[in-house]
MARVODO-744445 format. One record per residue (C-alpha): residue in three letters; x, y, z. Coordinates in steps of 0.001 Angstrom, whole numbers, padded with zeros to 6 digits, always signed. Layout:
MARVODO-744445
ALAXYZ...
//
This chain:
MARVODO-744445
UNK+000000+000000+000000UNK+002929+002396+001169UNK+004849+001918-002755UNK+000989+002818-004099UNK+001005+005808-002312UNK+004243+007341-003426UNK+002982+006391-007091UNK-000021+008364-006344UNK+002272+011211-005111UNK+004317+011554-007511UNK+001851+011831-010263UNK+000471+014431-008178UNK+003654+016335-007987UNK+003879+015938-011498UNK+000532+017514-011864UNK+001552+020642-009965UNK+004987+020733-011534UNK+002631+021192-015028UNK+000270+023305-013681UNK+003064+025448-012034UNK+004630+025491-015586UNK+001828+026964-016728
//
């Protein structure tokens, strides 16, 4: 569950990387 949740992290942090981008 923990190795899920980093997954699910790091897509969000690449979400606000791209929005941050923007």
């Amino acid at each position: 569950r923990i190795k899920e949740v980093r997954r699910n992290i790091a897509r969000i942090q690449t979400v606000i990387t791209e929005k941050a981008a923007q």
